[in-house]
C-alpha positions as CSV (number, residue, x, y, z in Angstrom):
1,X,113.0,-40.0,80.3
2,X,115.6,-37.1,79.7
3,X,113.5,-33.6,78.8
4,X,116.2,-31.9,75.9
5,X,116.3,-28.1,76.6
6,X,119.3,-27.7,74.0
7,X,117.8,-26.2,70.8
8,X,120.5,-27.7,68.3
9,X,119.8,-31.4,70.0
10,X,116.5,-31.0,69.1
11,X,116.8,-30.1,65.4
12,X,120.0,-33.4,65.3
13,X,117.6,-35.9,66.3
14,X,116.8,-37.6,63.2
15,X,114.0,-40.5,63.4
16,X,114.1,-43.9,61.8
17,X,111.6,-45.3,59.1
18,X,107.9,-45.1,59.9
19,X,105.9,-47.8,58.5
20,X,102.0,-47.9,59.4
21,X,99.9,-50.8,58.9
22,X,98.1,-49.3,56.1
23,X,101.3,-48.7,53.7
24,X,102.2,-52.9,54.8
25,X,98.8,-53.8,54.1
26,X,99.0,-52.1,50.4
27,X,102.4,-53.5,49.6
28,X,101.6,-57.0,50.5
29,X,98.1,-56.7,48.9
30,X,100.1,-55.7,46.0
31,X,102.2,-58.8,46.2
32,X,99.4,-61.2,46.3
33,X,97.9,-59.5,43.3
34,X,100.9,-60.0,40.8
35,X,101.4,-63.8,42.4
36,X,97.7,-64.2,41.4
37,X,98.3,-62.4,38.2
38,X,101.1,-64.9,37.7
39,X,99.2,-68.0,38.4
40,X,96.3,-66.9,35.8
41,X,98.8,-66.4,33.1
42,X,100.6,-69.5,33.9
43,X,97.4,-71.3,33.9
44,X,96.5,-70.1,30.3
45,X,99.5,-70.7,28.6
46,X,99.7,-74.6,30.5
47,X,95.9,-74.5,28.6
48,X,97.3,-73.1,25.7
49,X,100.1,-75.6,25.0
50,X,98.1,-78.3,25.9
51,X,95.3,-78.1,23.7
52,X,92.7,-77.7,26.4
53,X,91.1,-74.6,25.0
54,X,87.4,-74.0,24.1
55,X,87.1,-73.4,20.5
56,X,84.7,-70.1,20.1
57,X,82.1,-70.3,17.7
């Protein structure tokens, strides 16, 4: 490894995207909500159009 003495290499170095597991952990959380989301609302309006609802007394 190469120690950089020179003060305006040091402020060029620019790093590259940082992702931890806890921000890939919320996005994909995040997806499996609205797929779930999806499925319930699919669900009640298959119910829906088919006539397979409860009536409420």
């Amino acid at each position: 490894m190469q120690i950089i003495n020179n003060q305006n290499e040091l402020l060029a170095i620019m790093g590259g995207l940082d992702l931890n597991g806890t921000i890939i952990n919320a996005f994909s959380s995040g997806i499996k909500t609205l797929l779930e989301l999806g499925r319930s609302l699919g669900t009640a309006i298959r119910r829906v159009v088919d006539g397979s609802v409860c009536t409420i007394k």
